[in-house]
MMTF fields as JSON, N, C-alpha, C and O atoms, coordinates in Angstrom:
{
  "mmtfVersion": "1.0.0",
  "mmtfProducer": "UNKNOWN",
  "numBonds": 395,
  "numAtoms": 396,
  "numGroups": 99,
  "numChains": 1,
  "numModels": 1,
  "chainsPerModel": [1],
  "groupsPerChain": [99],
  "chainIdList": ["A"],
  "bondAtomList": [4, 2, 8, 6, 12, 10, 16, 14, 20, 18, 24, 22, 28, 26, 32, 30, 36, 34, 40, 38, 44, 42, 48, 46, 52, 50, 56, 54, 60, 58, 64, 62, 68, 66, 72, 70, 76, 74, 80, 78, 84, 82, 88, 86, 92, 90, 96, 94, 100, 98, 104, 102, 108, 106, 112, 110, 116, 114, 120, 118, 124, 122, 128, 126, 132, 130, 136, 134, 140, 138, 144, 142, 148, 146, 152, 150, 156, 154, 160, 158, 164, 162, 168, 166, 172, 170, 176, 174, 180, 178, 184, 182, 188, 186, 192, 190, 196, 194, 200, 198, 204, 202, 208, 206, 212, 210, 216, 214, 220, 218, 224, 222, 228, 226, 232, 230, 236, 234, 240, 238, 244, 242, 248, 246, 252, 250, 256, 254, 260, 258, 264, 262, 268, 266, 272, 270, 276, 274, 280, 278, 284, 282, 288, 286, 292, 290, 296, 294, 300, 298, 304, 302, 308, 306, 312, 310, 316, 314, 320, 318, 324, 322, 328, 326, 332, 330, 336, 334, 340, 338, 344, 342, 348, 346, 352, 350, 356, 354, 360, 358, 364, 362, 368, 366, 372, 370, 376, 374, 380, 378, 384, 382, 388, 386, 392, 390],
  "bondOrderList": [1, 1, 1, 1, 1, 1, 1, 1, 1, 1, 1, 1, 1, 1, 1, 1, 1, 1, 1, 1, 1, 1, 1, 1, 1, 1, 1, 1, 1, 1, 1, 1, 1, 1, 1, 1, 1, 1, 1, 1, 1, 1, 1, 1, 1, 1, 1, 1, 1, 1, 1, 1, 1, 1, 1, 1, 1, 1, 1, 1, 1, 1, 1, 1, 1, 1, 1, 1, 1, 1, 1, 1, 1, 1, 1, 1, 1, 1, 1, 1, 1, 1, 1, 1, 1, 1, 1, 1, 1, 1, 1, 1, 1, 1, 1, 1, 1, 1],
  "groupList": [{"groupName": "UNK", "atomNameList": ["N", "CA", "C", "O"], "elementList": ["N", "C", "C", "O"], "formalChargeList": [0, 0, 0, 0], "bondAtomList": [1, 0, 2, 1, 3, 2], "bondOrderList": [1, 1, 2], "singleLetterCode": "X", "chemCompType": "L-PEPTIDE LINKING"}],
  "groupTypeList": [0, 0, 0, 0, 0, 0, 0, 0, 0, 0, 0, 0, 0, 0, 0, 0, 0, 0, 0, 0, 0, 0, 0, 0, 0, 0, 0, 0, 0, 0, 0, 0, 0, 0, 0, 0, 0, 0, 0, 0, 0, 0, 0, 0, 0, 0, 0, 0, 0, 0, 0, 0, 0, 0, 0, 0, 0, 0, 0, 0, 0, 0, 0, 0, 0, 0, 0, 0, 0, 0, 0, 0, 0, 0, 0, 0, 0, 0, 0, 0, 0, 0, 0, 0, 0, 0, 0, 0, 0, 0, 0, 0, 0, 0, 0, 0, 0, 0, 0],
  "groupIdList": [1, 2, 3, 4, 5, 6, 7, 8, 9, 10, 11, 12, 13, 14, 15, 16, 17, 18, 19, 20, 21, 22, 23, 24, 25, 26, 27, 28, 29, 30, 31, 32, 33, 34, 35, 36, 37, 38, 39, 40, 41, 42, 43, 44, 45, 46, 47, 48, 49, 50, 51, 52, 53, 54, 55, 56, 57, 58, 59, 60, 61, 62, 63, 64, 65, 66, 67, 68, 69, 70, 71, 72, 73, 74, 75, 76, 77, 78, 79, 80, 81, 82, 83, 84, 85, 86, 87, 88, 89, 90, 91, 92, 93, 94, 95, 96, 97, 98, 99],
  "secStructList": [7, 2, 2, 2, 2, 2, 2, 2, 2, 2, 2, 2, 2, 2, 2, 2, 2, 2, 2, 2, 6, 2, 0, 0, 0, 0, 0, 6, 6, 6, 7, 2, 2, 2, 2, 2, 2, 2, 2, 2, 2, 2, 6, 6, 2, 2, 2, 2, 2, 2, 2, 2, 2, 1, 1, 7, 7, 6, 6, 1, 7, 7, 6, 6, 1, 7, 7, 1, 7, 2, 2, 2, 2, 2, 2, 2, 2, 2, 2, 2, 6, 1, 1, 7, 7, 7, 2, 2, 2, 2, 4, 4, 4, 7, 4, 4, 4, 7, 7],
  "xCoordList": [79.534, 80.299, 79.392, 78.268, 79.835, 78.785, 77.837, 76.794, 78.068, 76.902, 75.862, 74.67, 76.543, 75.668, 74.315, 73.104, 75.562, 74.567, 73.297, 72.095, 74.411, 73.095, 72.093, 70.953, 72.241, 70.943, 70.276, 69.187, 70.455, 69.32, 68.856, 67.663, 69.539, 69.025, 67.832, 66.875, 67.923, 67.094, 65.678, 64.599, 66.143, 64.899, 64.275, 63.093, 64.984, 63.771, 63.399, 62.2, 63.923, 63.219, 62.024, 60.857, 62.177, 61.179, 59.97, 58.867, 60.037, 59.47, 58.445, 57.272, 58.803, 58.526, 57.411, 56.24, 57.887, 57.356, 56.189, 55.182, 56.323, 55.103, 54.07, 52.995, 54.753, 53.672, 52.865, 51.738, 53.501, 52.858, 52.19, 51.478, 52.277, 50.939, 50.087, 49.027, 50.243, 49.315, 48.254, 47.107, 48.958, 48.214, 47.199, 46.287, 47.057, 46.56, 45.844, 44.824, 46.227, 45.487, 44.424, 43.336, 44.588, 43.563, 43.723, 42.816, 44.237, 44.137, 43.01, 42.131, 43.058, 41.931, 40.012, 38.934, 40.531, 39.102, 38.29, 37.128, 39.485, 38.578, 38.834, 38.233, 40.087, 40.281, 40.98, 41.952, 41.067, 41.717, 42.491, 43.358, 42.639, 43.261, 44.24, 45.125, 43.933, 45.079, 46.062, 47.292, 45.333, 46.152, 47.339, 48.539, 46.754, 47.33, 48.463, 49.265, 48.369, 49.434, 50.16, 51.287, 50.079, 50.891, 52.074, 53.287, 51.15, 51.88, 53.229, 54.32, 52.628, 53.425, 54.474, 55.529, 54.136, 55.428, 56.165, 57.339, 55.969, 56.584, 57.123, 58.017, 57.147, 57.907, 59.083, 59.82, 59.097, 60.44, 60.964, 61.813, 61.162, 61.848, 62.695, 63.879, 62.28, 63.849, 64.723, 65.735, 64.898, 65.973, 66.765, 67.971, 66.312, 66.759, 67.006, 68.016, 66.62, 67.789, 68.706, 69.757, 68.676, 70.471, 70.875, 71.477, 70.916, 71.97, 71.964, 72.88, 71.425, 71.736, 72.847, 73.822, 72.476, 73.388, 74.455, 75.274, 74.425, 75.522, 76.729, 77.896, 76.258, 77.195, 78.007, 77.818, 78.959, 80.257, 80.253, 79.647, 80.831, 80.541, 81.97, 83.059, 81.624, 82.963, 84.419, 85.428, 84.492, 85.372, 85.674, 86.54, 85.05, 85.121, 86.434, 86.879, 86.731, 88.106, 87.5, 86.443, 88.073, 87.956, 88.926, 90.118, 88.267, 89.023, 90.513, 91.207, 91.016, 92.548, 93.26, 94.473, 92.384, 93.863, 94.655, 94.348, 95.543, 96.405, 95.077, 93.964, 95.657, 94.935, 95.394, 94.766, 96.813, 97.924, 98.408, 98.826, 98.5, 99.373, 100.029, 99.588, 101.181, 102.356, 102.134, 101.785, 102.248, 102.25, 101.387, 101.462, 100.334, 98.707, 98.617, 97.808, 99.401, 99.573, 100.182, 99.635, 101.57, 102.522, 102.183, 102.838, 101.093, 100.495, 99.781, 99.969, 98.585, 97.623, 98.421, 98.218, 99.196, 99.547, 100.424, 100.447, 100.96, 101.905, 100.796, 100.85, 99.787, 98.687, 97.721, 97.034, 97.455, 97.099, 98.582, 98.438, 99.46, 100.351, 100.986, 101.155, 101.342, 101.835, 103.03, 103.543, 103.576, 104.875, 104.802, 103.79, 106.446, 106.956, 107.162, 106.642, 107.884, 107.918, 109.186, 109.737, 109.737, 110.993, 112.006, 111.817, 113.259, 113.836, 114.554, 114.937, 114.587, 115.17, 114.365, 114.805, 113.176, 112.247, 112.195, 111.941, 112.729, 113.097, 114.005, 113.883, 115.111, 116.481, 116.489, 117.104, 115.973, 115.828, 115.099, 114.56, 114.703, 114.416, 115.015, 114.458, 116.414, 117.273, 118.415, 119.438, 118.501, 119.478, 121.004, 121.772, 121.412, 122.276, 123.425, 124.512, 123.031, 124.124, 124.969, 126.047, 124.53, 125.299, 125.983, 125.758, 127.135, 128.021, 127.977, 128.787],
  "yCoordList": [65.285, 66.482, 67.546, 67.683, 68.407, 69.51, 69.111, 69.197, 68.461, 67.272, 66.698, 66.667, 66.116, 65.809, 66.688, 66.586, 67.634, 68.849, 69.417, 69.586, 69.661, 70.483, 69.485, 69.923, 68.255, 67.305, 67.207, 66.681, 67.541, 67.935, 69.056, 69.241, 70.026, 71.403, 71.623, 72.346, 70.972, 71.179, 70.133, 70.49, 69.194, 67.897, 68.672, 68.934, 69.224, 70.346, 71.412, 71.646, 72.145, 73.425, 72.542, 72.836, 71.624, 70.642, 70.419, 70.857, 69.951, 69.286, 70.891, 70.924, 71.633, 72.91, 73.457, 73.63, 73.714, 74.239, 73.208, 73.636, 71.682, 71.174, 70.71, 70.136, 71.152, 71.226, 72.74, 72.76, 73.532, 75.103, 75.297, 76.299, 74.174, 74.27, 73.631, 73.795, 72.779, 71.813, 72.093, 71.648, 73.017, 73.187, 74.494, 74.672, 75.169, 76.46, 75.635, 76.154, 74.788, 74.38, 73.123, 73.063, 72.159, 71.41, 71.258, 70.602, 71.498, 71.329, 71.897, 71.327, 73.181, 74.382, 73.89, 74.01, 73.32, 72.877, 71.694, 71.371, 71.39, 70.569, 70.973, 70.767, 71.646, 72.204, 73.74, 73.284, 74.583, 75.737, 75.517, 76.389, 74.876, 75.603, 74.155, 74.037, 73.19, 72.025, 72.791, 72.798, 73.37, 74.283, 75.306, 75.271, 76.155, 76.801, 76.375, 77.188, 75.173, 74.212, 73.961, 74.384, 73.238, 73.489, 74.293, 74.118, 75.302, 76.386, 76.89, 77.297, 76.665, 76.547, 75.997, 76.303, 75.102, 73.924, 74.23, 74.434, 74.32, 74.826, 76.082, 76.143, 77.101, 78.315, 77.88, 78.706, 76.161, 76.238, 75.687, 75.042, 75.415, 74.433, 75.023, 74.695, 76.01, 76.912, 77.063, 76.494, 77.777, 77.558, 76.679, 76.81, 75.844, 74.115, 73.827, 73.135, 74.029, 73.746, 74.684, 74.304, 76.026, 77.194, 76.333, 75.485, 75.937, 75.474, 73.874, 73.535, 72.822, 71.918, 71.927, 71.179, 72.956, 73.159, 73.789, 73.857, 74.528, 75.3, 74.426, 74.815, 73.248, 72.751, 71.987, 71.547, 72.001, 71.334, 69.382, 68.626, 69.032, 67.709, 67.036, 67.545, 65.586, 64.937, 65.312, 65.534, 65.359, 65.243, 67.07, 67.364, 67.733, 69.157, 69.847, 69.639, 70.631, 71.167, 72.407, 72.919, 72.965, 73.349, 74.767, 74.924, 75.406, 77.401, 76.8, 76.653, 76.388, 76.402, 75.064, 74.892, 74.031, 73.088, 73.975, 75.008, 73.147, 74.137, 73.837, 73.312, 74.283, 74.657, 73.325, 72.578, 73.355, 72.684, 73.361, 72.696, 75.014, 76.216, 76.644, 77.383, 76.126, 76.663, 77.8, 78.231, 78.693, 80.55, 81.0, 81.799, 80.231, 80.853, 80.1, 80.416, 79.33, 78.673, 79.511, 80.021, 79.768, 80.662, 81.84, 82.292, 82.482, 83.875, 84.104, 85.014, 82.749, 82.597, 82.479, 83.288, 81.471, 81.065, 82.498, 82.627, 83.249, 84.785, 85.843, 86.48, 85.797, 86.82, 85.91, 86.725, 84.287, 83.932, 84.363, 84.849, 84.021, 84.774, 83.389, 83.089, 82.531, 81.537, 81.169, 80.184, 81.78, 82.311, 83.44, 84.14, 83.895, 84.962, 85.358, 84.554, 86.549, 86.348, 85.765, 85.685, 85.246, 84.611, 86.026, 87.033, 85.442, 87.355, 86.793, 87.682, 85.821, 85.511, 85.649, 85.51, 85.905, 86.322, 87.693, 88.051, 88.299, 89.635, 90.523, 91.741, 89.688, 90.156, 90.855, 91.916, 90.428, 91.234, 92.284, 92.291, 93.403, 94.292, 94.97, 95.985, 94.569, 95.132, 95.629, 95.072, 96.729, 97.382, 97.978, 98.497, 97.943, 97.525, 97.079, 97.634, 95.927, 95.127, 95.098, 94.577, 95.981, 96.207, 97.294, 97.968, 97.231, 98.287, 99.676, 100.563],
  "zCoordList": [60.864, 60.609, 60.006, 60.489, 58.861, 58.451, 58.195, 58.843, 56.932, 56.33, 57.115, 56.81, 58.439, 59.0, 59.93, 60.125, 60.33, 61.003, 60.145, 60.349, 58.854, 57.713, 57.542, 57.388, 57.531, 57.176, 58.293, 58.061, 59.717, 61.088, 60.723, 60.963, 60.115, 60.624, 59.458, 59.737, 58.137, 57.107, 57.999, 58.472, 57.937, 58.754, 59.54, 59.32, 60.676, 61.605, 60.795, 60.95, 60.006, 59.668, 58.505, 58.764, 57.411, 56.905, 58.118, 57.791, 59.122, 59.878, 60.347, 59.976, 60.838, 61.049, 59.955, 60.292, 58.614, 57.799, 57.449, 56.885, 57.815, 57.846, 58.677, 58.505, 59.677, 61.228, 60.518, 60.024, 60.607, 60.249, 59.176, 59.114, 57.816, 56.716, 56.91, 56.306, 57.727, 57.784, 58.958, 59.011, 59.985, 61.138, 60.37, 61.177, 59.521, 58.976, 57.467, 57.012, 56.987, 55.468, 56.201, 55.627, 57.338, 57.477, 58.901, 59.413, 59.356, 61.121, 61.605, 62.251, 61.237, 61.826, 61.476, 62.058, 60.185, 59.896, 61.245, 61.491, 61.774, 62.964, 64.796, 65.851, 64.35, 65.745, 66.197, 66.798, 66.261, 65.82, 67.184, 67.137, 68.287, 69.141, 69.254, 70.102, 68.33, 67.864, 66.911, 66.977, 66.1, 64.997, 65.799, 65.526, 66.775, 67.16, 68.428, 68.888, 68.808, 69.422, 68.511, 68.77, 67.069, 66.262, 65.794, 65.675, 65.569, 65.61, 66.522, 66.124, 68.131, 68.901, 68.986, 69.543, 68.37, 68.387, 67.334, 67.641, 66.416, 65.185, 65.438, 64.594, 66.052, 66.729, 67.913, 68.452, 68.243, 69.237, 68.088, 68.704, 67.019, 66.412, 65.664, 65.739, 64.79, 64.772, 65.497, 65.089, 66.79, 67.724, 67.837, 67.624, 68.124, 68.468, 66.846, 66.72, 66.045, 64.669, 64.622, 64.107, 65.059, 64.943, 65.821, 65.162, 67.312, 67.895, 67.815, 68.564, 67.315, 66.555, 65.308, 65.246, 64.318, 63.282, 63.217, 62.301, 64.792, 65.028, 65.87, 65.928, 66.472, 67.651, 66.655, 65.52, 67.501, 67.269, 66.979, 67.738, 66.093, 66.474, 66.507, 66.241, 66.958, 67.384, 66.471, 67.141, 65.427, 64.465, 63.875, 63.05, 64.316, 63.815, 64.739, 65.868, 63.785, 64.26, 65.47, 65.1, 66.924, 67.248, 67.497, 67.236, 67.899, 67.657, 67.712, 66.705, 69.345, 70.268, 69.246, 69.371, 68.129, 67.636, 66.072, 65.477, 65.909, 65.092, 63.543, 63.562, 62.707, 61.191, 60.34, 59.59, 60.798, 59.63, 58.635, 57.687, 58.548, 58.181, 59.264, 60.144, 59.176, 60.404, 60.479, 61.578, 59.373, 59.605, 60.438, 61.371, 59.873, 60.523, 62.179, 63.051, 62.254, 63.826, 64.61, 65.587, 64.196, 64.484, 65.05, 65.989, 64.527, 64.214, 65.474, 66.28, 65.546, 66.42, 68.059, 68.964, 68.134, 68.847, 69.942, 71.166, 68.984, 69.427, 70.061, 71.113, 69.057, 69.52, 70.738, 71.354, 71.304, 72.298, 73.838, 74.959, 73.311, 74.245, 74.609, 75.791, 73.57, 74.058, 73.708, 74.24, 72.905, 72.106, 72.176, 72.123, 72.37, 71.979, 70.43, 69.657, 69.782, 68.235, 68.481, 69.579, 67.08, 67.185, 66.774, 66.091, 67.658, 67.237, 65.344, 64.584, 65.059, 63.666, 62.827, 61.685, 62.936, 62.459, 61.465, 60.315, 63.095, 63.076, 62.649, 62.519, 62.398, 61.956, 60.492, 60.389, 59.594, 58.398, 58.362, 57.255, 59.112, 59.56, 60.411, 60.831, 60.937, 61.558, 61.185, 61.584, 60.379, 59.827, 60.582, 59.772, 61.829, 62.183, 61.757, 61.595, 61.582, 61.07, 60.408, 60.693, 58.719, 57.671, 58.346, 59.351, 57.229, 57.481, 56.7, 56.971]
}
């Protein structure tokens, strides 16, 4: 779940930040263009941690299920166009009635 995502997304950006000191504090001393593969690699790895940390996982609530606040279901559900409003809803705003 989050937890779990946030503990990939820190592991790659960790993993990242130590491909990239290490390729510049002792890599270079024996190979600069190992260093600079490094580097390389360490520049896809951000990406691939936003949409790692960003995806959805098995158990995460998705946009279309309800909340478990009827109102806020209610709400959603009227403005997707899948309900109408209820007209009893409506009735206390309908002055009419009284005499």
């Amino acid at each position: 779940m989050y937890t779990r995502r946030r503990r990939r997304y820190f592991m790659l950006m960790g993993g990242c930040l130590v491909l990239f000191i290490s390729a510049w504090a002792f890599v270079r001393l024996w190979s600069i263009p190992a260093a600079v593969g490094l580097c390389v690699v360490a520049m896809i790895i951000p990406p691939v941690a936003a949409m790692i940390g960003n995806s959805r996982g098995r158990d995460d609530r998705w946009w279309d299920e309800t909340s478990g606040d009827s109102t806020s279901d209610e709400w959603w559900d009227e403005l997707d166009g899948r309900t109408t409003p209820d007209k009893k809803k409506n009735d206390h705003n309908d002055h009419r009635d009284r005499p």
